[in-house]
N, C-alpha and C positions, 0 to 999 in steps of 0.2 A: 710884849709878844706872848709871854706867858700866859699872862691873864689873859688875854681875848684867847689863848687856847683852849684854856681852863674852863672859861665862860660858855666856850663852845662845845664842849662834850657834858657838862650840866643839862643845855640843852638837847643834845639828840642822845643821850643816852634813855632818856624816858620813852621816845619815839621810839628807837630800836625796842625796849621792851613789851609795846604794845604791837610790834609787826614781827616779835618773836616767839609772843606768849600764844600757846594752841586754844581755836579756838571751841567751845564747846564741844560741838560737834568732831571734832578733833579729838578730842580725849577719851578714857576708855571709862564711860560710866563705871560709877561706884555699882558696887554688885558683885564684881568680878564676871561680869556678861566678855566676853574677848570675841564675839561676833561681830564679821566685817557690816558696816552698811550694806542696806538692798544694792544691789544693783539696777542699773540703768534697764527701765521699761526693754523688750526687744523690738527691733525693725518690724513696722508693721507689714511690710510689702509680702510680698508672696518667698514660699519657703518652698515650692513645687515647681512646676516648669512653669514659668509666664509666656503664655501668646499674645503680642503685639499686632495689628493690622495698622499699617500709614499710608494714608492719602499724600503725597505730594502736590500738593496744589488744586486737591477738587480732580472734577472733571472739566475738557475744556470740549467743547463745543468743534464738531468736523465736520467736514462737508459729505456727502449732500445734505442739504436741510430742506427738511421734509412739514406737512404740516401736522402730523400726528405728534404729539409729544411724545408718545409709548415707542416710537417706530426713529426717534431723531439716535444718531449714534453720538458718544461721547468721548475721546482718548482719556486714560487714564494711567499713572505710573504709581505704583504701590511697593513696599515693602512688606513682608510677613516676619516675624523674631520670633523663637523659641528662645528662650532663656533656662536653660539648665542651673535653677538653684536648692537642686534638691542635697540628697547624700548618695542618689542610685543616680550611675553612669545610664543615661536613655540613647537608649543601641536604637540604629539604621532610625532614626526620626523620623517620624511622618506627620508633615500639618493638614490637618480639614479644614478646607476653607468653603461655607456655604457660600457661593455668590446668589443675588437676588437680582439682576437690572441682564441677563442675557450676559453677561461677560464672555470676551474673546480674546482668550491668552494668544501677544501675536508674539511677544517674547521673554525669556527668563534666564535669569542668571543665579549664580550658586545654589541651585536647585533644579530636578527637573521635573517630569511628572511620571507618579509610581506607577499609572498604568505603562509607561512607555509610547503613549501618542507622541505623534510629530506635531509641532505647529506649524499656522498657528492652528487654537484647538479648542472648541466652543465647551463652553465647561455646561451648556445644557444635557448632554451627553450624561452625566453624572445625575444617577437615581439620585442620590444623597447630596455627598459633598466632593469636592474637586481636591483632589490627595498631592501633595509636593512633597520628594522624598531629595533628602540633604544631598549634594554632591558638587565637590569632593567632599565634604566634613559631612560625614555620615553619623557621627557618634559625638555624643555631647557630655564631656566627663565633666565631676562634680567642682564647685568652688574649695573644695578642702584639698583636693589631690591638687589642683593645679594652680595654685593662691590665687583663685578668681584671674584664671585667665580669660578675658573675653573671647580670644581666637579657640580656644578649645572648649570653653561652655557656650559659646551663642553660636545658631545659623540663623542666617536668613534664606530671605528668597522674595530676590526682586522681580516684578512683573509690570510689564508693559503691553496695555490691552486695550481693546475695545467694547461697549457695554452702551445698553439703547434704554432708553427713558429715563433718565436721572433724575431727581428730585429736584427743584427748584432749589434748594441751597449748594446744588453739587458735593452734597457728600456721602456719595454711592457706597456704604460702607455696608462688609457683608453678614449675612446674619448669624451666622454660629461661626466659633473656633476652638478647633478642639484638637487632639492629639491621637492616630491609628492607633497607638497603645492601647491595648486595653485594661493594661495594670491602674490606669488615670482616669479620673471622674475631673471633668472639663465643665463648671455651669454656665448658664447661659452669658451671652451678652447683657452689660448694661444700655439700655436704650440710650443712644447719644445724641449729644443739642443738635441746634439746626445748622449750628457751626461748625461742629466736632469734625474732625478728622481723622481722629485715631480712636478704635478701640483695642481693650484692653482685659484677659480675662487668667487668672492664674488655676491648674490645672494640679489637684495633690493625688497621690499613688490612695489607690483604692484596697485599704487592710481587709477586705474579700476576698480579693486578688490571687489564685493559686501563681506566686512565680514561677516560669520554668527555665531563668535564665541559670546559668550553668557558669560560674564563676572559678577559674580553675588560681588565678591567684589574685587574694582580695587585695594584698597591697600594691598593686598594679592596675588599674581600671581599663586599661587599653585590652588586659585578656578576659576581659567580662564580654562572654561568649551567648547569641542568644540558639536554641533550638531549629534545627534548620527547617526550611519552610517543607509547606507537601502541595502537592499539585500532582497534574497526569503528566507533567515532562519536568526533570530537575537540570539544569545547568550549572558546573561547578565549575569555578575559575582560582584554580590551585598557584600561585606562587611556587614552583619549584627551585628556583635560583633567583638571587638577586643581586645586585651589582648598584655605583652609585647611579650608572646611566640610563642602566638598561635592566632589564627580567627578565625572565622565560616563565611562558602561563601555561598549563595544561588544560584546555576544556574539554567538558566532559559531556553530553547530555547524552541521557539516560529517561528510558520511557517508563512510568509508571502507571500509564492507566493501563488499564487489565483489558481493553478493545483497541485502542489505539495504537496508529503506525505513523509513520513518517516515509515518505519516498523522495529519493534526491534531495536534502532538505536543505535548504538554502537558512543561516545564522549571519544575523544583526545585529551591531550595535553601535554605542555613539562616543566615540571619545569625548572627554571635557577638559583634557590638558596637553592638547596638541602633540597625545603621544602618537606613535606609526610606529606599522609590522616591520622591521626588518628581513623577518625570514620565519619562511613555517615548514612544520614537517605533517603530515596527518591528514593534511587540508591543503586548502589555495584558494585566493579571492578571485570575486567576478573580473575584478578589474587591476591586471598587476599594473600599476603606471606613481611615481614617484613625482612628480609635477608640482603637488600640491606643496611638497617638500622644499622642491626647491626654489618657488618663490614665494615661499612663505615665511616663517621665523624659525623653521628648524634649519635652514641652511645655513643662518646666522648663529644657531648655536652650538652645530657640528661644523666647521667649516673644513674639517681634513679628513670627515666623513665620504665613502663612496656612493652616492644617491644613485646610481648604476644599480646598485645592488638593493636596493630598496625596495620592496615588494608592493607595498600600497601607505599611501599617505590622506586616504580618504579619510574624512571625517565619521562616517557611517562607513565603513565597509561590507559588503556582501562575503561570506564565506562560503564555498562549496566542499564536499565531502570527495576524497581521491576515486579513482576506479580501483576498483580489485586487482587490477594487474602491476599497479607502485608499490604492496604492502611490501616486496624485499627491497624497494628501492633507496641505497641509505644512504640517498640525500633530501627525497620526500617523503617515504616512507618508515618503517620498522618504527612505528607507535602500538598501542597496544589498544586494537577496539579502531582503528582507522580502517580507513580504504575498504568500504564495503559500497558504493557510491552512493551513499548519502540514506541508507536503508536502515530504521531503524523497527526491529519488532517488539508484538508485547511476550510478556515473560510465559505464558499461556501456550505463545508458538514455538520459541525458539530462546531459552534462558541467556545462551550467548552472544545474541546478536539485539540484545534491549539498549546497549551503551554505543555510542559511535568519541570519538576522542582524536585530540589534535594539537600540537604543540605548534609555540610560536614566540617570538623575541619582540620584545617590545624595548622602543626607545622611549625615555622621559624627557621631558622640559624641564627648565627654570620654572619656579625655586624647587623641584622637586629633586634636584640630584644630590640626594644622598640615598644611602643603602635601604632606608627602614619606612621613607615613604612612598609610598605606593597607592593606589585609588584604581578600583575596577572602571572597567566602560561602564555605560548608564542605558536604557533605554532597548533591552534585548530585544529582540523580535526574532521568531522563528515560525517558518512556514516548508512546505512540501510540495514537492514538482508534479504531485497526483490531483486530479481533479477530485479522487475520494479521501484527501489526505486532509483532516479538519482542521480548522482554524485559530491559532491559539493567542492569551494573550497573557503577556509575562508581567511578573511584578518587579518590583527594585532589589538590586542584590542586596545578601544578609550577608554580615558577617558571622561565621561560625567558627568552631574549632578546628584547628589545620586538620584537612586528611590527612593520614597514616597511609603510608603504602611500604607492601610486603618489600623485604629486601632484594634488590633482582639476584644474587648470587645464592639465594638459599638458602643464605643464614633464618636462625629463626630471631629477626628484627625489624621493625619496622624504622621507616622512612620520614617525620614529618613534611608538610609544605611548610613554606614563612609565615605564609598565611592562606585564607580560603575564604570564597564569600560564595554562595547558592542563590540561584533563581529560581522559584518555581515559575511554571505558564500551564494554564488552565485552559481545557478546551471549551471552546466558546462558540452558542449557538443564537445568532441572531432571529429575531421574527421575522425575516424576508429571506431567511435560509430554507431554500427547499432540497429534499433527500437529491441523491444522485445514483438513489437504485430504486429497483419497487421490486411489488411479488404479486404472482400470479399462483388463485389457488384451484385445487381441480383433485378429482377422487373416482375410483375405480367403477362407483354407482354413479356416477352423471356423466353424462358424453357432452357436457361443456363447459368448459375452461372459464373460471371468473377470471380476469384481468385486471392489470393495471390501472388504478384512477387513471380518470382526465387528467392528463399536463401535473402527472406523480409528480415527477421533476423539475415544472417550470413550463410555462408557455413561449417561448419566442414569438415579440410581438408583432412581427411579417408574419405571422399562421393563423393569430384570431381575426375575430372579423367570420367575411363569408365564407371563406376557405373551410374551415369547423368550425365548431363548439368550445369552448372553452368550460362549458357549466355542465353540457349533456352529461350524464352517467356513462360509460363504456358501455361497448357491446356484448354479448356471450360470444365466444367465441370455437370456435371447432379446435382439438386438439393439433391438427398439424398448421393451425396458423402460429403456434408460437416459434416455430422452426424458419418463418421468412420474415424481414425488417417489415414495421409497420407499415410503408407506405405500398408493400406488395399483397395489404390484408385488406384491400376492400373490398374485392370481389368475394372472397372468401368470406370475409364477415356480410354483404350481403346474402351471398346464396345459405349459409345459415339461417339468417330471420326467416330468410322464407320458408327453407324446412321447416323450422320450430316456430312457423307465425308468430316470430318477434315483430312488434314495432321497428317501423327503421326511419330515425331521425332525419330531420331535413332542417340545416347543415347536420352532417355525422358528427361523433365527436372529435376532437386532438387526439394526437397522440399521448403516450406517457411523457416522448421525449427523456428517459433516463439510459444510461451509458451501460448501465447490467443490470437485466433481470432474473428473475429468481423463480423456478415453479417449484412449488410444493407440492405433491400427489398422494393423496393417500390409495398406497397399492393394495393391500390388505386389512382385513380385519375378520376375527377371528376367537373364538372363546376364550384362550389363554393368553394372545394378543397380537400383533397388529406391525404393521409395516408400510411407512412412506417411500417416494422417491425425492429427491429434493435433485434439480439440475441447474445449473448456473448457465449462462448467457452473457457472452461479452458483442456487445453491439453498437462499443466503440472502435475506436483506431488505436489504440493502445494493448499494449501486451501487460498481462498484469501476471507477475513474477512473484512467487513465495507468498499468493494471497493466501486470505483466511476469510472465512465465516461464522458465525453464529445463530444461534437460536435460542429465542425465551419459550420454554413450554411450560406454563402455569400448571394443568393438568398431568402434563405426561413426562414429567419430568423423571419422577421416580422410576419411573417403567424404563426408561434407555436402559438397551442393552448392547450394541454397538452399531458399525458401520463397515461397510466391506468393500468399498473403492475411497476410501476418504481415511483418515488420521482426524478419531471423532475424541475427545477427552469432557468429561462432566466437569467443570470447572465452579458447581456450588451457583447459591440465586437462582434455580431452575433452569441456568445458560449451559446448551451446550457446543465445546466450540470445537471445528471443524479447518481441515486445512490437508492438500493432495498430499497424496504421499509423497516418499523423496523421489527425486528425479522426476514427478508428476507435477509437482508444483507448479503449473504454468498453464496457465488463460490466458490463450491465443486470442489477438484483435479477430475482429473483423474482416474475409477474405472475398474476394469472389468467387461465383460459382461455378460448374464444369463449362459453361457455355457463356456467350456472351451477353443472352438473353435471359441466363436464369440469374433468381436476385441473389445479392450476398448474402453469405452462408456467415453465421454468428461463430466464434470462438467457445466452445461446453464442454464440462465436465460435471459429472452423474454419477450418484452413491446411493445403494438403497439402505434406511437405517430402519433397524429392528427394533420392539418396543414389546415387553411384557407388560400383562394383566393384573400378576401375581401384585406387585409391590405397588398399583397403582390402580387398586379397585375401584368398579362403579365409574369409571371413564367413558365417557360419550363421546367417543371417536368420532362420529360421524357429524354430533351435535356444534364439533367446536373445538373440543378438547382432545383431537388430534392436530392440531392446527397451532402455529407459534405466534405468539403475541405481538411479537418482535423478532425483527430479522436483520444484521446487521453484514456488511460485506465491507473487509479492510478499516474495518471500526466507523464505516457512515451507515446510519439507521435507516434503513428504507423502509417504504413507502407500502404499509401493507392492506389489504381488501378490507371493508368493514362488513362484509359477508362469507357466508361460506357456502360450497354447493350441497346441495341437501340429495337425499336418498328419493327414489321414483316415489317409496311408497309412504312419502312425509308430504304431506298436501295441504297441510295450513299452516298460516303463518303466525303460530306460536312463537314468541321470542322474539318477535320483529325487533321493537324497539332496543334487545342486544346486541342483534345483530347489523343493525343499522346506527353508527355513531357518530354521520358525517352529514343527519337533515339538522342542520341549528335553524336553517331560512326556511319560515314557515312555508314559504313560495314557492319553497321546492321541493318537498312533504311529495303531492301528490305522484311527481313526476317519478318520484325515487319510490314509492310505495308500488305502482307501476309496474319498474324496471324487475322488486324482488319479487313479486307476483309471479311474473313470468318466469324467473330465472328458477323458481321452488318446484312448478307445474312441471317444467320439462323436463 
């Protein structure tokens, strides 16, 4: 037994020396070199954000089927990925995705879209590219802070659409992807097989780049704060308290464009986590009704909850502004900046009435009940209950650095929120938008009134045709027709022509059809200088409350020197802006007149403003340059003459083509050449 033990470690002991002995490369070369080996090549993959685009399965073919191949429609379900593998946290994400084939978003999940459209929603609409902003995961921290957590470095954003002429391999894949950062240089697409499904493009921070994020503690990526957005209207949604179930938001919007107003303003937006208002103070929705709540999964998840008491469980809710008469009421009221009903001015009119503000409790779902998550609404929308109240379109909230607010007892401290995210929304002017005022101009040397274009504001298409003109040029008209509604001005504008041997069309022209007009009169003029009257006209059904106006005077700007029925202020850009005094502030509708048979009588108010020589030499008052470029009422631009009336003893038409900047149709050259003939002679 010995020996065969013996025998046996003779043999594996030379074995053990060769699987113990190091090998070369193991050892520390002679030299005294104590340098580790290279290290392993690094990952070739992307070190920046990667965008991924996935086809699910192609396109599949839906009915109707057509025989154009361009015109066949296709469904399609796709995925988009941002991959966060840089070292910078990429704040509020936004992916560009160019589509090519008509694409029509009919639905999306963990993301929505940054303009705020509803679906579904034709992404031909996008000059560029079609924007998806993260939500709820708006922010994508880095792989080192988070050890490559997927749920906190990736979003996506899945979509479910429709798209017309697809390629014979079905694989409608779109042509650029890139990222709204602009700190990121995104290159193009690789051209993909006839198979491919997925493309694929990685996006590095661009060292050109001025950052302007604002990082208040680097070892925390969640307070990398980016600069808050700018737009003509801001919306802030403050976190003031939070709880695991529930929050209380304070919103804010606040006006910044320097023309723009708001009236009654109706606020939207879209929950994505099946949170509901509880209870609000500042405000109240269009629609208080709990319904949604209670057969839906929050009644499952509150069940000793009072749905009674539940103010709205819409998914989109409507918000309306309190009436002035709740601001002590302190169960809906005592907010600070509420209850003015819905009135918001620019800072030009009224410094303290640019913010309107509104608090409100919000419940959360599953998984979000704990204290520290939290996720804004998505999809803002805000509009005004004035037909002169412009159009706006909001972007995706940001997140920023909490507001500060003063301390209410006096102390000198401030407040922060938990957190705070901003919306800008930009006023927005489509090409089929037409004004909803015009201006009538007229001067102390001519005894007739230039007027308002044809259909300034729009044609109603029960009026073209035989009825009028829709192209004719307006008439001249006699100073006391601007004091009765157009359709009391025919007689009047005929017996004109025939004084002044004007031509008289046959159909006449349209009307303006706009809600307020505006005359401009130069009253005076004079060696040291010179004075208009400017009169407004409400010749709607509406009462117009705490308006304002403006003026662009290219020429005579310098020369203001005030106004003597009106509250006139120089506000810089040659604009000067105008608004009744106190207690005056108010443009009356539209009334009838003493008798049955006389026409209604327009809503006016009338200033005359005075202009020096001194500070605006060589002004050709009469030429033009008494006259405002632009004229705008409650921040919409109206609609103003492309002539002006001339002096008896100016008899040719020098300057035509200045004065004239609305012939593009060579067709209608002669017609309009015509009209200012005539309109110069008399």
């Amino acid at each position: 037994m010995e020996a065969s033990s013996k025998f046996f470690l003779l043999l594996f002991l030379p074995t053990l020396a060769l699987l113990t002995t190091p090998s070369y490369s193991q050892t520390t070369p002679t030299g005294g070199d104590d340098s580790l080996a290279p290290a392993p090549a690094p990952d070739p993959g992307c070190n920046g954000v990667q965008l991924t685009y996935d086809l699910w399965g192609g396109a599949t073919k839906i009915r109707p089927f057509v025989t154009d191949p361009k015109q066949q429609a296709y469904a399609f379900r796709a995925r988009g990925t941002v991959l966060n593998s840089g070292t910078t946290t990429l704040k509020s994400w936004a992916l560009l995705i160019k589509f090519k084939y008509k694409e029509i978003i009919v639905n999306l999940e963990k993301a929505v879209l940054t303009n705020g459209a509803d679906l579904p929603y034709n992404t031909t609409l996008d000059a560029n590219a079609t924007s998806f902003s993260g939500n709820p995961s708006t922010d994508l921290l880095t792989p080192i802070a988070t050890a490559n957590d997927f749920n906190l470095i990736q979003g996506t954003v899945d979509i479910v659409g429709t798209l017309f002429g697809a390629p014979e391999t079905l694989n409608p894949l779109p042509e650029s992807l890139s990222l709204a950062d602009p700190s990121y240089i995104c290159p193009p697409l690789p051209k993909p097989g006839n198979w491919s499904f997925s493309v694929t493009t990685c996006c590095m921070p661009d060292p050109k780049f001025k950052n302007t994020t604002v990082i208040t503690n680097i070892t925390d990526p969640r307070k990398d704060y980016k600069d808050p957005p700018h737009g003509d209207l801001i919306i802030s949604y403050d976190i003031t308290q939070a709880y695991a179930s529930s929050y209380l938001a304070l919103v804010t919007i606040e006006n910044k464009a320097r023309l723009g107003r708001l009236d009654n303003w109706h606020l939207s937006w879209t929950w994505k986590r099946n949170e509901f208002i509880y209870s609000m103070k500042g405000a109240y929705p269009l629609d208080v009704d709990a319904t949604g709540c209670i057969y839906g999964p929050q009644a499952t998840n509150y069940q000793n909850l009072d749905f009674s008491k539940v103010l709205n469980c819409q998914r989109s809710p409507v918000i309306l502004d309190l009436p002035l008469s709740h601001y002590n009421n302190t169960e809906l009221g005592r907010i600070n900046h509420c209850c003015r009903n819905g009135t918001i001015l620019p800072e030009a009119m009224d410094p303290t009435q640019t913010k309107s503000s509104f608090q409100m409790q919000v419940f959360k779902m599953t998984p979000d009940l704990n204290i520290t998550t939290i996720f804004p609404p998505a999809s803002f929308k805000i509009a005004g209950g004035s037909p002169l109240n412009p159009d706006y379109t909001c972007g995706a909230p940001v997140r920023v650095a909490p507001t500060e607010f003063p301390d209410p007892s006096g102390l000198e401290s401030n407040t922060s929120a938990f957190a705070t995210w901003k919306v800008a929304c930009n006023i927005t002017v489509s090409k089929d938008t037409k004004p909803k005022c015009c201006v009538t101009f007229s001067g102390f040397y001519n005894d007739s009134v230039i007027p308002c274009s044809t259909c300034a504001c729009g044609c109603p298409a029960n009026r073209a045709g035989s009825t009028c003109s829709t192209t004719t040029p307006p008439m001249l008209l006699p100073p006391e027709a601007l004091l009765v509604p157009f359709d009391n001005r025919t007689a009047k504008i005929k017996a004109w022509a025939e004084l002044k041997h004007l031509p008289l069309p046959n159909p006449m022209p349209c009307a303006d059809y706009c809600g307020v007009s505006i005359n401009w009169h130069i009253a005076t003029d004079y060696n040291k200088g010179w004075s208009a009257r400017i009169t407004l006209f409400n010749w709607d059904q509406v009462d117009f409350a705490n308006w304002f106006a403006a003026i662009v005077m290219d020429d005579a700007y310098d020369g203001y020197e005030k106004m003597y029925s009106f509250n006139g202020t120089a506000v810089g850009n040659n604009t000067i802006f105008m608004q009744g005094l106190e207690g005056l502030n108010y443009l009356v509708k539209m009334s009838n007149g003493s008798t049955s048979s006389d026409p209604m009588v327009p809503g006016k108010q009338q200033t005359v403003i005075s202009f020096t020589k001194k500070t605006a030499p060589g002004i050709n008052v009469i030429g033009g340059g008494g006259f405002p470029s632009k004229v705008y009422f409650n921040g919409d631009e109206c609609s103003v003459p492309t002539i002006f009336p001339q002096s008896a003893g100016f008899r040719n038409v020098v300057g035509l083509a200045r004065q004239v900047t609305c012939a593009d149709e060579i067709g209608k050259l002669d017609k309009i050449t015509k009209f200012l003939f005539w309109s110069i002679v008399v």
